[in-house]
Structures are given as C-alpha cells and as structure tokens.
C-alpha positions as a Python dict, from the first residue, in 0.01 Angstrom:
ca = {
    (1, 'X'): (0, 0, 0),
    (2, 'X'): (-185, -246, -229),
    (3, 'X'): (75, -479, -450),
    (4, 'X'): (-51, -701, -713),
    (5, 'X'): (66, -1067, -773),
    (6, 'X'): (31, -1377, -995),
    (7, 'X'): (53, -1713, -848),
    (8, 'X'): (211, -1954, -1090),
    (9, 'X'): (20, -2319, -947),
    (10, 'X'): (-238, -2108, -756),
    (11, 'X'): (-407, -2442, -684),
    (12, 'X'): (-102, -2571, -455),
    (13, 'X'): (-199, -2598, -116),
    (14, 'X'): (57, -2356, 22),
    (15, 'X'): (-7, -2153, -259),
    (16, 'X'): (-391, -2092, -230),
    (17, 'X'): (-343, -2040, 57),
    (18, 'X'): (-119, -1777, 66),
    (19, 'X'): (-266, -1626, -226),
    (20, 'X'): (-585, -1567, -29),
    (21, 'X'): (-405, -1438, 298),
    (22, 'X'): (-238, -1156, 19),
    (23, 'X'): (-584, -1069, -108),
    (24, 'X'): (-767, -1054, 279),
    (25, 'X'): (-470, -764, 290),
    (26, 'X'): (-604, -585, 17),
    (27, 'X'): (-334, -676, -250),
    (28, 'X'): (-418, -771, -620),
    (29, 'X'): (-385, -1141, -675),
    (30, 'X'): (-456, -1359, -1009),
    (31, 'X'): (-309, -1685, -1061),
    (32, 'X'): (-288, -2007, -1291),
    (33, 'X'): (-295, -2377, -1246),
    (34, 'X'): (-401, -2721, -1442),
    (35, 'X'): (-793, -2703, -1548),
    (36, 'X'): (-935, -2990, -1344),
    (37, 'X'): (-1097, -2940, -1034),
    (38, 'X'): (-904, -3001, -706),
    (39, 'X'): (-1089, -2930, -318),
    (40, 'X'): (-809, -2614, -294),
    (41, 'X'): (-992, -2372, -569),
    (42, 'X'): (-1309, -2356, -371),
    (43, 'X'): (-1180, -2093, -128),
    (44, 'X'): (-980, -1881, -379),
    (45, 'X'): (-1354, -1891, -636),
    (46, 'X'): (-1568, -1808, -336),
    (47, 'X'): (-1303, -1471, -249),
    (48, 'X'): (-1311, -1385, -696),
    (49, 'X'): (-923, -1442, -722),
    (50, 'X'): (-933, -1514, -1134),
    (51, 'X'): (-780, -1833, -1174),
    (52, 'X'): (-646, -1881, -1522),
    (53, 'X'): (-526, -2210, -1711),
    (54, 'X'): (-150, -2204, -1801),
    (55, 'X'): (-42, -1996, -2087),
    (56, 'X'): (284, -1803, -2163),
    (57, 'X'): (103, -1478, -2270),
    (58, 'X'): (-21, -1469, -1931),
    (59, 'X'): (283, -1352, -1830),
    (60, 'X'): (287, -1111, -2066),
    (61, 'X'): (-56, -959, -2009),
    (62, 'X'): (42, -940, -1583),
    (63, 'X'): (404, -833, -1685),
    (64, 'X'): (365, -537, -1426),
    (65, 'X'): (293, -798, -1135),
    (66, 'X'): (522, -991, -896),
    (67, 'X'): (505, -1370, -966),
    (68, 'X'): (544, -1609, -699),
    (69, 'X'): (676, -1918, -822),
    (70, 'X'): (531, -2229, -667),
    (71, 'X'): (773, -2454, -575),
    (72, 'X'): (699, -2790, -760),
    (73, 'X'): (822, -2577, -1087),
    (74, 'X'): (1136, -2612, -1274),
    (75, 'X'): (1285, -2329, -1505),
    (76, 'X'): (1089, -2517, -1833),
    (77, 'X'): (770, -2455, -1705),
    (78, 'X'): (571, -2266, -1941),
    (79, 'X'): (494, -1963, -1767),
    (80, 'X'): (798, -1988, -1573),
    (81, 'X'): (1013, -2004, -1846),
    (82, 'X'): (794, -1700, -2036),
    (83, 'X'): (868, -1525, -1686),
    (84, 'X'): (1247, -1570, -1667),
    (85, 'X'): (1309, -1483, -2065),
    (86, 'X'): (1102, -1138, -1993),
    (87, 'X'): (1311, -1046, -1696),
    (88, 'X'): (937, -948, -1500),
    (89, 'X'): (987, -986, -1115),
    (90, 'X'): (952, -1298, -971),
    (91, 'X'): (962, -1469, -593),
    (92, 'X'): (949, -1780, -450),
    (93, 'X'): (691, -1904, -284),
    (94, 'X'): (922, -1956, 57),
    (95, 'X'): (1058, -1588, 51),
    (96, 'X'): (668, -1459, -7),
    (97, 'X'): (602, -1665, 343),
    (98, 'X'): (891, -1528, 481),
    (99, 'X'): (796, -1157, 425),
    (100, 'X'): (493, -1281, 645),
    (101, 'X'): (661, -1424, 881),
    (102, 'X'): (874, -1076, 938),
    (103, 'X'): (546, -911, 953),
    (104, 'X'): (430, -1056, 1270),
    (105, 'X'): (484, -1251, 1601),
    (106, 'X'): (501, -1548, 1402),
    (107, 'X'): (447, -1921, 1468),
    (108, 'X'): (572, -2216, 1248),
    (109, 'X'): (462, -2531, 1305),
    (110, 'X'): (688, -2839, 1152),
    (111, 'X'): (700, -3205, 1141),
    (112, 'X'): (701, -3511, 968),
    (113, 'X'): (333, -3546, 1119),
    (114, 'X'): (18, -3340, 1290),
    (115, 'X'): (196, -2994, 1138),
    (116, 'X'): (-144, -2910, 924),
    (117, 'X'): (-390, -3028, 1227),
    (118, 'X'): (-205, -2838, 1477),
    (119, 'X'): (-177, -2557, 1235),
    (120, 'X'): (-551, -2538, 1245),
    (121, 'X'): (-596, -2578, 1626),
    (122, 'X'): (-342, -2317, 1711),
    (123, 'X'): (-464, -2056, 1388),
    (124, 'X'): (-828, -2122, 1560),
    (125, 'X'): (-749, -2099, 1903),
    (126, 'X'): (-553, -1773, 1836),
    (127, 'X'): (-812, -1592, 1594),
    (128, 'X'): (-1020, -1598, 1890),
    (129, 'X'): (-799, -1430, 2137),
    (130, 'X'): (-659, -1162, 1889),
    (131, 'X'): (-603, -1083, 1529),
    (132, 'X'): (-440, -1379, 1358),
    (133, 'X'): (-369, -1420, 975),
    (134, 'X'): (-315, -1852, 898),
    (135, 'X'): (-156, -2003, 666),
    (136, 'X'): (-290, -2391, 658),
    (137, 'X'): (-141, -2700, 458),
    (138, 'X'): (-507, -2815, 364),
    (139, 'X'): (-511, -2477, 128),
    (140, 'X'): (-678, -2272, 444),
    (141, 'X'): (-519, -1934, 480),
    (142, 'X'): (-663, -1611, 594),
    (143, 'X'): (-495, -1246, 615),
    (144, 'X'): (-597, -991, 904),
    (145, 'X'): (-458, -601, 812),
    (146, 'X'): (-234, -528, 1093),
    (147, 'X'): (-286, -864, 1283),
    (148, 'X'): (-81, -975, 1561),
    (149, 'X'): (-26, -1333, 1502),
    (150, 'X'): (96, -1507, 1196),
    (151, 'X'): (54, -1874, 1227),
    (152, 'X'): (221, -2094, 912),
    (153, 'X'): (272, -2441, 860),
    (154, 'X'): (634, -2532, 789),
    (155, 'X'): (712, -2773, 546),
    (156, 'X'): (992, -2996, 516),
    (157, 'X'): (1000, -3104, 216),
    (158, 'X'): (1344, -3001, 7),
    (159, 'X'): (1411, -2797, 299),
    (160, 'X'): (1132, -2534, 193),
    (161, 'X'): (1129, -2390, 532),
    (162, 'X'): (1528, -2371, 595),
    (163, 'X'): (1499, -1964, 533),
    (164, 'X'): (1188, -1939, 759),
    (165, 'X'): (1305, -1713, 1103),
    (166, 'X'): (986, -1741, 1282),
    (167, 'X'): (922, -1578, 1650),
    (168, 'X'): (824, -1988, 1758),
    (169, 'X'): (828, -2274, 1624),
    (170, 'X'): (634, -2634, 1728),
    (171, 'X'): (807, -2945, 1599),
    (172, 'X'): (552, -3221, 1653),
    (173, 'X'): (828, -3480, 1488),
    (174, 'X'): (1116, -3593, 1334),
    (175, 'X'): (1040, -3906, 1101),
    (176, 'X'): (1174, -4082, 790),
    (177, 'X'): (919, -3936, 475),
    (178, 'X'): (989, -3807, 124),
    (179, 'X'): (1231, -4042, 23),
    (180, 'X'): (1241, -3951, -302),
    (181, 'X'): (1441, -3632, -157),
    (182, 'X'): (1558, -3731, 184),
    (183, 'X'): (1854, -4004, 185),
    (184, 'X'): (1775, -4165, 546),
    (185, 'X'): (1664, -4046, 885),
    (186, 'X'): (1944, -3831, 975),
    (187, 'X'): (1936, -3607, 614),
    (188, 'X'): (1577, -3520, 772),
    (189, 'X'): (1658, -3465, 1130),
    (190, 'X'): (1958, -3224, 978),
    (191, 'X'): (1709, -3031, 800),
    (192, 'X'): (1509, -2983, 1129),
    (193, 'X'): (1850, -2901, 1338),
    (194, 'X'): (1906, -2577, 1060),
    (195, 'X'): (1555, -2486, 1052),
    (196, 'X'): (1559, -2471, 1473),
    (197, 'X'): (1883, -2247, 1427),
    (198, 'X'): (1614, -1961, 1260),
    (199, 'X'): (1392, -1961, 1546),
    (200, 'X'): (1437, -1631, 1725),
    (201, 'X'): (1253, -1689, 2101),
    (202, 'X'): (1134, -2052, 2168),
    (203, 'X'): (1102, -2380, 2057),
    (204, 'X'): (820, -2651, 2122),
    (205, 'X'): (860, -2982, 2096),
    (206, 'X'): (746, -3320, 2126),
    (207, 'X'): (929, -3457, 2439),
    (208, 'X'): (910, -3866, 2324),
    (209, 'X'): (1102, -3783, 2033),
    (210, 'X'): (1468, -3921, 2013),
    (211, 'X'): (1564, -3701, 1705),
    (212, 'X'): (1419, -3336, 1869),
    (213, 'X'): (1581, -3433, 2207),
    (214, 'X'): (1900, -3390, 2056),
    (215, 'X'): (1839, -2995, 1898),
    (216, 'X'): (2043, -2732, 1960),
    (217, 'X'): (1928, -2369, 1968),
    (218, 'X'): (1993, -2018, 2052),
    (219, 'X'): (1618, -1990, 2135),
    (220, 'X'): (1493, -2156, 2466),
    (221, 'X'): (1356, -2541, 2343),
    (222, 'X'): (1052, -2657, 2590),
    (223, 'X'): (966, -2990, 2584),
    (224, 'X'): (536, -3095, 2561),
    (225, 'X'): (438, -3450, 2678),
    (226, 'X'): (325, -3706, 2927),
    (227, 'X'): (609, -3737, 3127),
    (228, 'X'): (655, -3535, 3398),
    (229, 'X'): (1012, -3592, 3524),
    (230, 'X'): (1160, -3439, 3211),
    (231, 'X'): (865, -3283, 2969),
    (232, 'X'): (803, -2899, 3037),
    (233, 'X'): (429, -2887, 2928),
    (234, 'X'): (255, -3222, 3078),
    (235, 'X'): (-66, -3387, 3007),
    (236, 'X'): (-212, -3551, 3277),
    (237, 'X'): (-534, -3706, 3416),
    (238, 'X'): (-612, -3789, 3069),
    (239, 'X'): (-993, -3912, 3006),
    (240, 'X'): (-1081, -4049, 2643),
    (241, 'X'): (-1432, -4105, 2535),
    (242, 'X'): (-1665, -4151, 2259),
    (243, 'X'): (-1733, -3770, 2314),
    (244, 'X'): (-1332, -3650, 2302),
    (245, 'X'): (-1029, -3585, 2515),
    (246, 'X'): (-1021, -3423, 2820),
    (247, 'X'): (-667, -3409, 3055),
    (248, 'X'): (-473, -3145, 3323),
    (249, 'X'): (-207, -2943, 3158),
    (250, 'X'): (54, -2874, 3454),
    (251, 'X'): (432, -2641, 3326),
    (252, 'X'): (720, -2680, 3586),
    (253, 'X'): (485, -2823, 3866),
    (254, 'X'): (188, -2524, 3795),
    (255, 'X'): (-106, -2633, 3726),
    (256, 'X'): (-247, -2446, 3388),
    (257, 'X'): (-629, -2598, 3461),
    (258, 'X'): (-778, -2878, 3255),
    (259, 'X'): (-866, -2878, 2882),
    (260, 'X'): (-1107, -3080, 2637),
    (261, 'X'): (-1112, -3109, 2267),
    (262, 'X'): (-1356, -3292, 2068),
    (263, 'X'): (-1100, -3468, 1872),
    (264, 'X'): (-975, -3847, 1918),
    (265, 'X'): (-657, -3992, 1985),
    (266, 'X'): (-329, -3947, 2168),
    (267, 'X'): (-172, -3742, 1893),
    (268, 'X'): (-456, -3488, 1927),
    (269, 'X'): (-390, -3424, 2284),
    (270, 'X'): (-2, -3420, 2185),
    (271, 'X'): (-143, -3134, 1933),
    (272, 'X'): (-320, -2965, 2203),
    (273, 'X'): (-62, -2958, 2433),
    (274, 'X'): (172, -2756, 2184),
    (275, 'X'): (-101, -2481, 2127),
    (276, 'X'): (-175, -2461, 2553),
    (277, 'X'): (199, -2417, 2613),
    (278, 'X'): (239, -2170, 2248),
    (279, 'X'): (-50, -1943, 2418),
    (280, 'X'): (43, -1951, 2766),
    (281, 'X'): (424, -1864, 2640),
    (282, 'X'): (237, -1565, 2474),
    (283, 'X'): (19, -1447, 2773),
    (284, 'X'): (-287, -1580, 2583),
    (285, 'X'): (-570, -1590, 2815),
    (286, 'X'): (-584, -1946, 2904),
    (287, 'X'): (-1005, -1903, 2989),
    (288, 'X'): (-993, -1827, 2602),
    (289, 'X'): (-817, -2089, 2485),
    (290, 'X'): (-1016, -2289, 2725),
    (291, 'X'): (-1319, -2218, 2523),
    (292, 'X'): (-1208, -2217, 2194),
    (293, 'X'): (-1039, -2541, 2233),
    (294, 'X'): (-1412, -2666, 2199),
    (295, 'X'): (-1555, -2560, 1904),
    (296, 'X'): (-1274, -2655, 1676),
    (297, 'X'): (-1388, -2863, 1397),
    (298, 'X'): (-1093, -2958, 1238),
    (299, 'X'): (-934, -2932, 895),
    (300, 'X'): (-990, -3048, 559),
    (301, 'X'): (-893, -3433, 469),
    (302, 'X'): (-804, -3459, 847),
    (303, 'X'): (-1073, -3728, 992),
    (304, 'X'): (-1343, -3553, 810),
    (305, 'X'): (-1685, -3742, 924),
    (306, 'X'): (-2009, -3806, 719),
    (307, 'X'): (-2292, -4063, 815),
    (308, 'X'): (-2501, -4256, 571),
    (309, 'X'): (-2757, -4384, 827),
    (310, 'X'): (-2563, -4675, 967),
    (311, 'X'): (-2199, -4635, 826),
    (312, 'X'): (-2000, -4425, 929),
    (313, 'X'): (-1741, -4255, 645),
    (314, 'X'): (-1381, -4098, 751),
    (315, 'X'): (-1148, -3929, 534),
    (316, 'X'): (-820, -3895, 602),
    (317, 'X'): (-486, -3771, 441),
    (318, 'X'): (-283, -4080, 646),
    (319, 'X'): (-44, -4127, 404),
    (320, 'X'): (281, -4278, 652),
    (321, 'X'): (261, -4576, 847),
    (322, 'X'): (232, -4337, 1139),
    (323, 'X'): (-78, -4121, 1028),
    (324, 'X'): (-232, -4409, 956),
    (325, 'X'): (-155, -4561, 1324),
    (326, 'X'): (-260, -4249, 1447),
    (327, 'X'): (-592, -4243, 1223),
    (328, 'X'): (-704, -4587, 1328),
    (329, 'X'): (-633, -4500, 1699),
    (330, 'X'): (-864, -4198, 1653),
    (331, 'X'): (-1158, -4366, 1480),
    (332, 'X'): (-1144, -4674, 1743),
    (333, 'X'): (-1185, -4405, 2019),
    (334, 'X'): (-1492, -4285, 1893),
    (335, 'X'): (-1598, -4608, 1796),
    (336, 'X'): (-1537, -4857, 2032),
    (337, 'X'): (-1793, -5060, 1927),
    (338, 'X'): (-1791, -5043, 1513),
    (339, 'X'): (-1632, -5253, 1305),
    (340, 'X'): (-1322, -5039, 1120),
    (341, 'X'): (-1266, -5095, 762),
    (342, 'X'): (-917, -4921, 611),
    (343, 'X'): (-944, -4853, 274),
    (344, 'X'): (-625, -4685, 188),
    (345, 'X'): (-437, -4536, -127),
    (346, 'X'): (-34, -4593, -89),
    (347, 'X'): (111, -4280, -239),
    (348, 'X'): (414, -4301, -468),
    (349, 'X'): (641, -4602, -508),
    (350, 'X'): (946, -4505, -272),
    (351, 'X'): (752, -4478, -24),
    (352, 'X'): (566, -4840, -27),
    (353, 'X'): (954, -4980, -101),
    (354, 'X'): (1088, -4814, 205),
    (355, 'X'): (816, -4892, 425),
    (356, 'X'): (633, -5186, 312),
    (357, 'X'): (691, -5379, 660),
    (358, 'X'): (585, -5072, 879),
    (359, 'X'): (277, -4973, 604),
    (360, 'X'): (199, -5344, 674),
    (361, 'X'): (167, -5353, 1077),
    (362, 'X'): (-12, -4991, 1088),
    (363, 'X'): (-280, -5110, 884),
    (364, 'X'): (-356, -5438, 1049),
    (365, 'X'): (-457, -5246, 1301),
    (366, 'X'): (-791, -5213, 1122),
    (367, 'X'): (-1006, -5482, 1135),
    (368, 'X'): (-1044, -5540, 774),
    (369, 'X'): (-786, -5367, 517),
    (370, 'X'): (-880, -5286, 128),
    (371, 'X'): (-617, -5095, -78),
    (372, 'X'): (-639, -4884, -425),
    (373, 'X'): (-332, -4879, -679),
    (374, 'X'): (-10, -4717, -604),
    (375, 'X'): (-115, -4327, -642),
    (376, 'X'): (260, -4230, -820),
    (377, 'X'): (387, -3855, -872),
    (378, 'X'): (511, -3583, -1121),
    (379, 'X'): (866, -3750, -1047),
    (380, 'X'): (734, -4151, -1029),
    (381, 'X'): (479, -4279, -1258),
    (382, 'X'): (608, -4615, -1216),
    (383, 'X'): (853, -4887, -976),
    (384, 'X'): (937, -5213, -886),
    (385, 'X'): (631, -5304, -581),
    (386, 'X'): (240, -5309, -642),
    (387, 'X'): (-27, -5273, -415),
    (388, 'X'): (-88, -5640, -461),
    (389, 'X'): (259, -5666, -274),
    (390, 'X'): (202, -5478, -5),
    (391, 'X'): (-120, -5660, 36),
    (392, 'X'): (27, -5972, 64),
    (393, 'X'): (237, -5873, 378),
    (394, 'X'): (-101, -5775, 559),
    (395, 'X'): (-314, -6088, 750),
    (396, 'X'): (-635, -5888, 708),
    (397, 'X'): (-638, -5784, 367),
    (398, 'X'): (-897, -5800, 196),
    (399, 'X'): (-845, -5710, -213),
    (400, 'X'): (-802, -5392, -458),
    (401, 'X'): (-1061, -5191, -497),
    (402, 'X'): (-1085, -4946, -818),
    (403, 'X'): (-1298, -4660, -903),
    (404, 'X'): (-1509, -4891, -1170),
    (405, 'X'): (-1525, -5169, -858),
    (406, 'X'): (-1577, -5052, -483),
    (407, 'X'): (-1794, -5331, -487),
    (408, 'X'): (-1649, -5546, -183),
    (409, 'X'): (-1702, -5250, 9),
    (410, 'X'): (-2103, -5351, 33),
    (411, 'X'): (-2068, -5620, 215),
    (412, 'X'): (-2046, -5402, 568),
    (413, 'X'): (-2336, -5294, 764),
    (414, 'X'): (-2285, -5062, 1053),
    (415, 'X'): (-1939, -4988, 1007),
    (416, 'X'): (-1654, -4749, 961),
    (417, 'X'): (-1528, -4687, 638),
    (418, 'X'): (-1209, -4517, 683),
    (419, 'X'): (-1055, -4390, 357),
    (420, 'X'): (-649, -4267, 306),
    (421, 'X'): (-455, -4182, 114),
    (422, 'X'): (-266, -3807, 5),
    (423, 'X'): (-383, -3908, -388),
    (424, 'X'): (-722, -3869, -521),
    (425, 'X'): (-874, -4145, -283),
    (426, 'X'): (-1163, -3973, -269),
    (427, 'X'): (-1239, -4042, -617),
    (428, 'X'): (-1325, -4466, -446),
    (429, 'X'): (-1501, -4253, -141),
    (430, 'X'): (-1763, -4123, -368),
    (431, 'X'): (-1810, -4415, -610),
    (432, 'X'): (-1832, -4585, -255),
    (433, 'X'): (-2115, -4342, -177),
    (434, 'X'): (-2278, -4366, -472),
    (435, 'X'): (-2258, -4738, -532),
    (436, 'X'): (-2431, -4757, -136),
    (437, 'X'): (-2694, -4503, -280),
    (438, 'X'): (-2816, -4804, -577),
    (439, 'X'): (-2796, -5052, -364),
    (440, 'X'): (-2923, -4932, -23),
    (441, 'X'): (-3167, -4653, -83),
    (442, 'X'): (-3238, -4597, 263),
    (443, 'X'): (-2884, -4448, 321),
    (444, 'X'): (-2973, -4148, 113),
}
C-alpha cells in the first residue's frame, strides 16, 4: 500500500537516499532542506521528489504525512519543533532504515573506513544477481518492490546503527573518528561490540583488526584477509597493476576461483574480499559476481577520476589519516610514474587536535602536500590549531591554498592532483580547473 512521507533534511546523505529507495516503492515522498546546492539533490530532482526550503507551515500543509526526522536535528529545529507542537507522526531516520532492514535479507556494512565503497561494490555486485534495493552513504539509494536483498550502510556515528538487526553485517574496521562524540578508542569499539549483538546469521570482518578480533556474537563471525593460518576468506596470489587488482580467493582451504576489480589499492581488495565471502555465504553465483566485479565504477567522492590532457584530477572524501593513507596508496598504483600532489581539506578542529601527528605522516606520503583551512561543523566553527599548524609538522608541505588563490597549484605539469577532504573541497577543485583553463588553454 502506498504511504506518503516528508523528509525533514532531505539533502542528508542517508536521507536522500532513503527518501528515493521509499519513492522506487511507490510511496509519496516530499522533503525540505537548506537552499544551496549540494551533489546529493541531483538524484532526488532527476526522480521529481519536491524538495522544499525550511518552513514551519510545511508541516502544516503535509500534516497527514509521516515525517522522518533526520538525525543532525534537535527538538528547536523549525519544522521539527512545528512537528512536535502539532502532535503529526513522526520517525527517525534509524527506525525508517530499520523497517527496511526487516523487510529483507539484509546486509549492513560498518566501519570507521571503506563502509560507503564497499556498500557500493556489494549493492552492485548483488543488483546483478537478484533484486536488490541500496542504501549508499554518498546519497545513492535505490528501492526494488519485493526485492530480495537490502544492502545499507551502517553508520557509527552517535551509535545511529545500535537498533539496526540486520541478516549480515561486514565490519571493515574499528578506528578512533568523531571525537567530538566518541571519548577514546574503546567508547567506539563498544559501540561496534552492541551493534554485532543485533546481527541475526553472520558476521564479516576484517581479520588484521585488533579491536573486531575481540567481538562476541550469537551470529557466526568469519574472518576476511591475507592470512591464511587464521583468516576464513583469504586473498592470495595478489597482482597489482596500472590496470587494477587481480588475486585467488580460497575459504577453509577451497579454492573460490580468482577475481579482478578495476580499483587500486590494498583496501579495495580488503573490500572485495567482504562482498566474495557475503555472496558465496548467500549461494550467490560466484560466475556472477565474477563478472560484475568488473564493471563497477565506483561511488561518488570515492577516487573519482577526470583528465585535463596531462594532469590527472582525483577526488576523494579521505578525511582520517587512514583514508588518506589508503587514497595515496591507490593513486600511486595507478600511477607509478606521476608525480602525486595532496591537496587536502582537514575537517573540523577535534579532529586535526587529536590527530595532528598521524594527519602529518599519512600525508607525507604524497610527494608534495598543499592544505585548505580547517573545514569546521554545525557543532565547531572554531579551536585552538590551524591548518598552518598542521602544516608545519609535514616535511613536504607546500602552503594554503584558498578558493580566491589555487595559484601554486600551476606550477605542475603531468601530475596528479589529488583533492580531500569531507568539506566543500571541491569548491579549490574547480577554481583549480578553471584557473588551468586561463592559463593553459590546451587542457580544455
């Protein structure tokens, strides 16, 4: 039976992408948001879901719908607030997913890293094999009437997923983020240990990490990695090249065949190994997944390639010292040979002060490093480091760059340009762009 629903921040990743999963099933959905532009809105224009800017008396003129309540609003939100004084029916954003998640043989993928690109390799590899509805952190989400899959990302952030009871779950990592929420490492890792108590048949997870190793659950935990004395699903044989990834999966001493993905770096085959063992676990036709392992292309803000003649551009969401190890390690696989420029956005204040050292040693892995200003948050518009300090901790640094002056960035001639940041970095990509446009015509 068709519902009908208002999304209160319809422009939230999540949220978008939920709302157009709900609307694929033939439900109703409108929703509201801020009035500038933001990459999530495209999706939800090109399916007609009205998107409206905030108002009270929007709640009053969609009375008769559910709201879903996104979950960076507090009670003195305007149309929350408007929502909660007319008593109209409103649900959270986590118990929405959840009603999803009941729905289907469901998969949640969590982690402090990789959740939103193995999100998308698993949600691909599975829409090819059967019906699958997705729910992507890049805003991606897609509903199938009556599918068989449900594929979400998880998110840990202020325990969002903690009510989640998925049929699987694959926990690429435990790590130290959000410290504007979590206290230290082990407030995360206890967030992960409840969530792992919700899973109902089977748990993947990444085999290197200390903090998963020590999960308890009532569903069976498997272990994906490259070590075969005490990993379940192995990688082996791996091959890297300028082309992608290719490597032997082998469960329990069975060979499952060999694999290739046109994606770069070890975290990607780490990615691929989850979805291999996920499908196989699920009697997925491994020729299938064979196949469709090829002809993913990745999501949005995930290593996203464009070429201007002879630089290359990446853009990336790296945002922790690791996805920005991991990022690097990617781009030097495909170029071996290119000179790799980091331009990258730190994102929010805690987070520079708690890992200034290890933002510091990930980055000089690049061979020259350019940052933006500290990109701060709702909750921190200000605090006590600069970018300036973090670029002093950095041997290759090279300056700040700003919107109004990307100027530096000219001085590189068949290179890689590889732009971070989880902030509006892209805002120095395209002055970048356009700047190289003036100057060198011939790029254009």
């Amino acid at each position: 039976m068709s519902e009908k629903y208002y999304f209160i921040g319809i422009k939230g990743t999540g949220m978008g992408a939920l709302a157009q999963i709900l609307h694929d099933q033939g439900h109703q959905v409108v929703g509201s948001d801020i009035d500038s532009f933001t990459y999530t809105q495209a999706p939800l224009e090109a399916a007609n879901i009205p998107i409206l800017p905030f108002e009270a008396k929007n709640v009053d003129q969609y009375r008769d719908y559910t709201f879903v309540r996104g979950n960076a609003f507090e009670d003195d939100q305007v149309e929350v607030a408007r929502a909660l004084k007319l008593g109209v029916t409103m649900v959270t954003y986590p118990a929405l997913v959840e009603e999803q998640i009941q729905a289907h043989t469901s998969i949640a993928v969590a982690g402090a890293h990789g959740k939103t690109s193995t999100t998308g390799l698993l949600a691909h590899v599975l829409s090819s094999t059967a019906p699958t509805s997705y729910l992507i952190g890049d805003g991606s989400g897609h509903g199938v009437p009556d599918s068989r899959f449900f594929v979400v990302e998880a998110d840990e952030y202020r325990r969002h997923f903690a009510d989640y009871t998925p049929d699987y779950a694959i926990l690429t990592n435990i790590d130290f983020d959000h410290p504007d929420y979590f206290e230290d490492i082990d407030d995360v890792t206890s967030a992960f240990a409840d969530f792992a108590q919700h899973v109902k048949k089977a748990i993947f997870a990444w085999g290197d990490d200390v903090h998963l190793r020590k999960l308890t659950a009532s569903a069976d935990i498997y272990y994906y990695g490259l070590n075969a004395d005490r990993d379940d699903f192995v990688a082996q044989a791996i091959r890297k090249s300028t082309a992608g990834s290719h490597f032997e999966v082998v469960f329990h001493g069975q060979s499952l065949g060999e694999f290739s993905i046109p994606l770069y770096g070890q975290h990607n085959i780490l990615n691929a190994l989850a979805v291999i063992a996920v499908a196989y676990t699920e009697g997925v036709d491994l020729a299938s997944v064979r196949q469709h392992l090829l002809t993913y292309q990745g999501v949005k803000r995930r290593f996203s390639q464009k070429q201007l003649a002879d630089i290359t551009i990446i853009d990336d969401y790296a945002h922790h010292p690791t996805e920005i190890t991991a990022t690097i390690d990617a781009a030097r696989q495909k170029y071996p040979d290119k000179e790799i420029v980091a331009i990258f956005q730190p994102h929010t204040f805690s987070r520079v002060i708690a890992y200034k050292d290890d933002f510091a040693k990930s980055l000089s892995a690049a061979d020259q490093v350019y940052l933006a200003n500290i990109f701060g948050s709702a909750r921190e518009q200000k605090g006590a480091v600069s970018s300036q300090d973090l670029g002093a901790a950095i041997d290759n640094f090279r300056g700040i760059v700003t919107e109004d002056d990307v100027s530096a960035l000219l001085a590189y001639e068949n290179a890689v340009m590889v732009f971070m940041g989880a902030g509006d970095i892209q805002k120095y990509e395209f002055a970048y762009e356009k700047l190289l446009g003036q100057v060198r015509p011939d790029l254009v």
